[in-house]
C-alpha positions, 0 to 999 in steps of 0.5 A, a space after each residue: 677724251 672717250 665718249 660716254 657709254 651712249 652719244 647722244 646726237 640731239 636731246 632725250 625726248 620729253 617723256 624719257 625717265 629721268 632715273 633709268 629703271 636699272 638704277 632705281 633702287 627705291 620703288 614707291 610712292 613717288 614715281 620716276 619722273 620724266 624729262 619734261 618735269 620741271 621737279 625732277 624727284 631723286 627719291 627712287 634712288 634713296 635706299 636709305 630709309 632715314 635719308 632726306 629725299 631730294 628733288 631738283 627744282 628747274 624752275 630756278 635755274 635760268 631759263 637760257 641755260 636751263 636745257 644744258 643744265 638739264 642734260 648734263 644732270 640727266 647723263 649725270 644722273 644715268 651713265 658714269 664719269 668716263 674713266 679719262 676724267 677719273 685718272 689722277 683722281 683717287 677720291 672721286 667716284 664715277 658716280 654720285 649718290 642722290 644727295 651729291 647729285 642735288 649739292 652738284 647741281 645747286 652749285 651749278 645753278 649758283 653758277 648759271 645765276 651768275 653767269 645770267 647776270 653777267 650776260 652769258 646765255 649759253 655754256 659755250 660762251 665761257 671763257 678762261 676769263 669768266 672760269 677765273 672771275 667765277 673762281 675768284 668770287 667763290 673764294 672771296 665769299 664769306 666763310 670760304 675755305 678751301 674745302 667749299 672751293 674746291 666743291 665748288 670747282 669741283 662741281 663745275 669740273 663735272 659739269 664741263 665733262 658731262 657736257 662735252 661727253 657727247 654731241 649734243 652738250 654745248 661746247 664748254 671749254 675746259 676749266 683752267 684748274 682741270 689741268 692746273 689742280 684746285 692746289 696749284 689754280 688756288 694757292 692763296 685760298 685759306 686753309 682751314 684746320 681739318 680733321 677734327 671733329 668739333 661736335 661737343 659731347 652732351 653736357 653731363 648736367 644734360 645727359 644723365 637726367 635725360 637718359 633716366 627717363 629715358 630709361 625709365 619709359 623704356 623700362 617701367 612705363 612702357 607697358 603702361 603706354 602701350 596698353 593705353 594705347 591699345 585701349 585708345 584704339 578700341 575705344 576709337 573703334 568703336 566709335 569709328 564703326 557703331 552704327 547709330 540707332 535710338 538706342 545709342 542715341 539714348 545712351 548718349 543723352 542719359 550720359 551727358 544729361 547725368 554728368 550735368 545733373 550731378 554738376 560733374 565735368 564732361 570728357 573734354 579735349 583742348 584745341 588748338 585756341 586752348 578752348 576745351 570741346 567735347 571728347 567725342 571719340 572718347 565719349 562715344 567709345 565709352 558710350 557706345 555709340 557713333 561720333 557722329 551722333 555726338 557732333 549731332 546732338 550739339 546741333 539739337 536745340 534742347 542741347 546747345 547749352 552743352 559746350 557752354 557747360 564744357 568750357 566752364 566744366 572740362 574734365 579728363 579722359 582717364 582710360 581704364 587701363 592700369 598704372 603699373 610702373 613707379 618712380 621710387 616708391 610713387 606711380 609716375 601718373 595717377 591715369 593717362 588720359 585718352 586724349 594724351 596717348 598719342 603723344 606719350 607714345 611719341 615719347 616712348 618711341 623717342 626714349 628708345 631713340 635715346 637709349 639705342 643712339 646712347 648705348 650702342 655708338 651707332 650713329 643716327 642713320 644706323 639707328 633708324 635704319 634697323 628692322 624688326 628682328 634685328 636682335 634675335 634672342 640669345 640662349 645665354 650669351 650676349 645679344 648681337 644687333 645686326 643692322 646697315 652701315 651707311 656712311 662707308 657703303 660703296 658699291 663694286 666701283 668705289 660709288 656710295 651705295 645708297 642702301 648701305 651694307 650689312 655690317 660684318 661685325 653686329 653690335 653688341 647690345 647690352 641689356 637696355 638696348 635689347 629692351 628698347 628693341 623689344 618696346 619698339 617690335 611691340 610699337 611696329 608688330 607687323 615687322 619693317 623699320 623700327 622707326 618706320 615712319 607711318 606708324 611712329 606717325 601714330 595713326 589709327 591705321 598706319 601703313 608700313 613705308 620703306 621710310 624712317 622718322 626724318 632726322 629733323 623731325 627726330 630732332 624735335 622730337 628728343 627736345 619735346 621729350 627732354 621738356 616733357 621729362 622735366 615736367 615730369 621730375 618737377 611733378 613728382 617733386 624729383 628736381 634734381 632729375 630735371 632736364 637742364 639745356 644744354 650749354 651748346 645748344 640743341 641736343 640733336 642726334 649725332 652728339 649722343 655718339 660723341 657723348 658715349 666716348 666719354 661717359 664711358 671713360 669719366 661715368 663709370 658708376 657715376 651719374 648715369 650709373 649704368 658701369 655694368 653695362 658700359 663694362 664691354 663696350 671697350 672691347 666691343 668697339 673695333 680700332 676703326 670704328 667713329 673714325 674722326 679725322 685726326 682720330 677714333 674714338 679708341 684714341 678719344 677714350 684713351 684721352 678721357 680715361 687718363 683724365 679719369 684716372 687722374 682725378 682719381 689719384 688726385 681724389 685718392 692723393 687728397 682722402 691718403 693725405 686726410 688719413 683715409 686707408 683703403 685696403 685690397 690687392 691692389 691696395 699697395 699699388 694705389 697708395 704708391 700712385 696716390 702719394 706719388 704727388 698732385 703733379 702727376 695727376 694734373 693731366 693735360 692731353 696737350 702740353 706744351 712744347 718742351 723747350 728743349 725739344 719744341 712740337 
């Protein structure tokens, strides 16, 4: 077997970089760390700007086998599987990505667990034995199919050629299915159904409510948001950087003092008790003076009465700015309150999430990885969005790229999609990411990162606004705009593409009522594109659209039989199909095998 590009006789020295700076592909805040780390951070390999980063935690690696776990992650990490152990095995890659480094390395530290309890304090005491035990116990598992095994051993198998690939691994012998094949080594392991994707398109009850407001705050409220905001921070400001003199302090007094003489409620916020306290940045923005000055007159005796009279009299904080956006004929708030904009913010940039992960297809990562400037303005003809490919990105040897690609073909953005991108430049004005994840953190003074929204936090992010959406409708009296949950659960992120397919195919016109905009988006899409394994979703939407024509000619079958007519160019073709009888319009995408001719 041929030796990796550097033999290495004794192990790498204490300070030696766990990630060489050639391979460092995100520099920033967290730094390279060294081998003696007992964290081994792989973040300077995530390019990704939505991906979670990982760390390896050696800590819980038993501590006997902890320094051959050490160096076959280090060479793992640094230098390329020899080209001997890729022949025969088209789909590995000579090179992991950082997600796969951290998933290998979890697997061997389950490994070395076991192997610790069974009383083996070095790799090289593995035996043929102990490979089949381990096996045996891995497909024994609850919920285990061949594809976890085969990861399992998989893993393994990198473990043992890292190891042996130079002088100073520790001698493990070959494992048994290496030669044999995982197929032939594990020939009665369950094979599960595999292709399919199984994720369950957002219930229509669920989507269409929730894509109106969404909608909505891209398109109506937006302004108002954002101009509250702007007003947020100038009051902030001013609150931040006044200098305190007797004269605000003067201010300050007559203010409060006139609010409590005319019995009115004072500018209060509520903490995390629910107890209301003064507004101070509100009030001394208002006023003009510190919030020092504020939290200092509390502290004076002839004022300690104050928040005794706050808890009994709360009152708002409406900004001055105005509410121009309505909802029907009705403005959807009376004011925003400055202690509320930074929240509603959060859901104005959620809102766009929604409308771009909906009415694009991409999926979340693409989504959150898109840059200001990514959909430069048109003269006439239709936008394009121009962003990163992540899932399929390869570099020159077949390895995952990290950062992704330029996809060669945009996106093609239809009219909400273009606005929710305008909404989010005006939210990220300096440019990056525009879901860049220090200023959707909505600080007085974010600071770009090279990181987006994490996709957890993303996640709770679309329920809260799906709750805040239904407050909303069941305020303005709009019940049937309501949010409902989902029958399968949380809506999460990656169901939007799923859900596109078919509110294509059955919504045209329908509850979301957006037929114009949906009308290119299936010539838009290319033959390979949301590839599913048995599938893509031009297939899924061949599926939905014989479905929808279906109910169609059984609606128009039943209005023709009640005496209904229709008239067009069309209209002799319709009535033919209509009249043709029910049986042809009960659609089923799976029939039953013909007894004549079975499968």
């Amino acid at each position: 077997m041929s030796a990796l590009p550097a033999e290495l006789p004794t192990l790498p020295a204490w300070n030696t970089p766990v990630i060489a700076t050639s391979l460092v592909l995100a520099p920033g805040p967290v730094p390279v760390s060294i081998y003696a780390d007992e964290l081994w951070h792989l973040a300077p390999l995530v390019a990704n700007p939505s991906a979670t980063r990982p760390h390896l935690d050696w800590a819980r690696f038993p501590e006997a086998l902890r320094p051959q776990g050490q160096l076959a992650a280090w060479k793992m990490i640094n230098m390329p599987l020899p080209a001997s152990m890729l022949a025969g095995h088209p789909t590995w890659h000579s090179r992991l990505g950082p997600h796969g480094i951290h998933d290998t390395v979890l697997r061997w530290q389950r490994f070395a667990l076991w192997l610790h309890h069974q009383g083996v304090t070095g790799l090289d005491q593995i035996s043929d034995g102990v490979w089949v035990a381990w096996a045996d116990r891995v497909a024994r598992q609850p919920g285990a199919h061949r594809g976890t095994v085969t990861k399992d051993l998989v893993a393994l198998t990198r473990l043992w050629a890292f190891d042996s690939a130079t002088r100073a691994g520790a001698g493990m012998a070959m494992p048994p299915w290496n030669h044999l094949g995982v197929d032939d080594f594990l020939p009665t392991t369950p094979i599960p159904g595999r292709g399919e994707n199984t994720t369950e398109p957002i219930s229509p009850a669920t989507m269409g409510p929730l894509l109106i407001c969404a909608l909505r705050m891209v398109d109506d409220f937006a302004d108002d948001i954002l101009a509250a905001w702007t007003e947020s921070q100038r009051l902030a400001d001013i609150a931040a950087h006044t200098a305190a003199s007797p004269a605000s302090k003067a201010r300050l007094k007559h203010y409060l003092q006139d609010l409590i003489d005319r019995g009115q409620p004072v500018p209060s916020r509520s903490n995390a008790g629910n107890v209301h306290a003064l507004a101070n940045t509100d009030i001394a923005g208002h006023v003009g003076c510190s919030s020092a000055q504020v939290n200092g007159l509390l502290t004076a005796a002839p004022w300690q009465h104050l928040l005794a009279y706050v808890r009994e009299n709360p009152g708002p904080c409406p900004l001055s700015t105005p509410i121009t956006g309505l909802v029907g004929e009705r403005r959807w708030a009376a004011f925003i309150d400055f202690t509320a904009t930074r929240e509603l913010l959060r859901h104005l940039g959620t809102a766009c999430f929604i409308v771009l992960a909906y009415l694009t297809g991409m999926r979340p990562a693409e989504v959150l990885g898109l840059e200001s400037g990514c959909c430069p303005d048109q003269d006439g003809g239709r936008h394009l969005i121009y962003g990163r490919v992540f899932k399929s990105a390869a570099d020159a040897d077949g390895n995952h790229h990290s950062a992704g690609h330029l996809r060669e073909v945009p996106w093609v953005a239809i009219a909400p999609v273009v606005t929710a991108i305008r909404v989010l430049e005006r939210i990220a004005p300096d440019g990056g990411l525009l879901f860049d994840a220090a200023t959707h953190a909505f600080q007085n003074t974010p600071t770009a990162s090279a990181t987006s929204i994490g996709q957890e936090g993303l996640r709770r992010r679309i329920e809260a606004f799906a709750a805040w959406a239904s407050a909303l409708a069941r305020r303005l009296g709009r019940d049937h705009e309501v949010v409902p949950d989902d029958p399968y659960g949380a809506i999460g992120l990656a169901r939007f593409r799923r859900t596109l397919a078919w509110h294509i195919a059955r919504r045209p016109g329908g509850l979301v009522a957006l037929a114009i905009q949906y009308g290119h988006m299936r010539t838009a899409m290319s033959g390979g594109y949301a590839a599913r394994g048995r599938d893509g979703i031009h297939e899924l939407l061949d599926v939905e659209t014989a479905r929808a024509t279906a109910d169609t000619l059984t609606t128009l079958h039943d209005d023709l039989a009640h005496g209904a007519g229709i008239s067009g160019p069309a209209a002799r073709r319709a009535i033919q199909r209509g009249r043709a009888g029910t049986h042809f319009c009960r659609f089923d995408p799976h029939p039953a095998p013909s007894p004549r001719h079975p499968g």
